[in-house]
C-alpha positions in Angstrom: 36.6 -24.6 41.9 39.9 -23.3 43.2 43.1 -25.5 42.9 47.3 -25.2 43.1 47.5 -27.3 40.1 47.2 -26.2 36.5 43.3 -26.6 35.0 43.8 -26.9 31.6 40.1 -25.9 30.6 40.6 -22.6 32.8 43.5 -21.8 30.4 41.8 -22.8 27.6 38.8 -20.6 28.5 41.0 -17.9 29.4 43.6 -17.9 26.3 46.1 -18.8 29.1 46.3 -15.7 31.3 44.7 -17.8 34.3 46.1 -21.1 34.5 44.7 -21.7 37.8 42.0 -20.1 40.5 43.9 -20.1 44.2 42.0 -19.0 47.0 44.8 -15.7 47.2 44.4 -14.7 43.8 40.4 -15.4 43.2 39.4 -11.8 44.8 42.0 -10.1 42.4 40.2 -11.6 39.7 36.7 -11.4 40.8 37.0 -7.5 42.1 35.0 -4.9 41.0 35.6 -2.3 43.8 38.6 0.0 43.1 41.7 -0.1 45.6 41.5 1.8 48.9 44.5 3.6 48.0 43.1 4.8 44.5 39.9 5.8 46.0 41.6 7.8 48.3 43.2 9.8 45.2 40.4 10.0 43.7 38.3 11.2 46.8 41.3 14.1 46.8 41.2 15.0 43.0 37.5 15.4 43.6 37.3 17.6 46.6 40.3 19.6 45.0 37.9 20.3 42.1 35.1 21.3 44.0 37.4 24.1 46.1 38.6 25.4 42.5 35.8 28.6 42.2 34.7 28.8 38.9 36.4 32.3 38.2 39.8 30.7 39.6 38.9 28.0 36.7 38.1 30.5 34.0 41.3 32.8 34.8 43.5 29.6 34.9 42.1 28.8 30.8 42.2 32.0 30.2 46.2 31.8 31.2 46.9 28.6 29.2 45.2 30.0 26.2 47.6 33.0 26.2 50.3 31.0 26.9 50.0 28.6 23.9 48.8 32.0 21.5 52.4 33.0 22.7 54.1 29.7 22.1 52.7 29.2 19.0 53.7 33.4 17.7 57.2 32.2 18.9 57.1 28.8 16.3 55.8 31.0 14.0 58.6 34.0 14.4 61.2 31.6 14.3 60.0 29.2 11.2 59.8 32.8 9.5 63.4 33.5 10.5 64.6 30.4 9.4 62.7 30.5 5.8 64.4 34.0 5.3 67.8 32.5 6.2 67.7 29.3 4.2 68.1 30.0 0.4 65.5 28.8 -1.4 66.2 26.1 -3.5 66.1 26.5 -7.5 63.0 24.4 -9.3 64.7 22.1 -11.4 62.3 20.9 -13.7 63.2 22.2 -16.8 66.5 21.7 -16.6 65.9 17.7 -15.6 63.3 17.8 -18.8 66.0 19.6 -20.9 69.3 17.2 -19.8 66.9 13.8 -20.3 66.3 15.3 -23.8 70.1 15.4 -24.1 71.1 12.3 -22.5 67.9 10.7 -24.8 69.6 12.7 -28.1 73.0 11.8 -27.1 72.5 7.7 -26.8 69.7 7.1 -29.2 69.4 10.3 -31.1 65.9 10.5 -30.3 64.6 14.5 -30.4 67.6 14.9 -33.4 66.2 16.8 -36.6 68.0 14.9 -39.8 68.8 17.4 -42.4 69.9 16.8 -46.2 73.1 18.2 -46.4 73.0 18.7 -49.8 70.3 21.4 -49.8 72.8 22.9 -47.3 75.8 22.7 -49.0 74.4 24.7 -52.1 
């Protein structure tokens, strides 16, 4: 089962992240039990959140949410102040409809009214 030389059907099987099972590394791959020194942070997170009383919790959301009402009043104040600084830009539409009109007039004369100009010569 284990071997220092390269098993080809153990990389095939494994797409090629294992070439080979060595007696050091077969635990890391077979293990299923978290590190000591992970289960020892996770043993402290937990007892931490079991001293926290549940008013201590409340009063510490209660603290966040007022602090991101506040952050979020500041973004807003200063987009506010910045829209009434900036000058707003002018809608150009009608004046982009009215020069492709001219450019269309002026190089196929497309949008031109013909007249006679005899009837206005009279």
């Amino acid at each position: 089962m284990t071997s220092q030389g390269a098993d080809p059907t153990l990389e095939q099987l494994t797409e090629g992240r294992i070439p080979y099972l060595a007696p050091d590394s077969l635990p890391n791959y077979l293990r299923t039990k978290l590190d000591l020194e992970i289960e020892r942070k996770e043993g402290f997170v937990s007892s931490e959140v079991l001293r926290i009383s549940e008013h201590s919790l409340q009063q510490q959301i209660c603290d966040l949410n007022n602090l991101s009402d506040s952050i979020s009043e500041i973004i807003q104040t200063s987009r506010d102040a910045l829209d009434d600084t900036t000058p707003t830009p002018r809608h150009h539409d009608n004046d982009s409809k009215e020069l492709i009109k001219l450019m269309s007039a002026l190089e196929t004369g497309k949008g031109l009214r013909v007249t006679n100009r005899r009837n206005n010569a009279r």
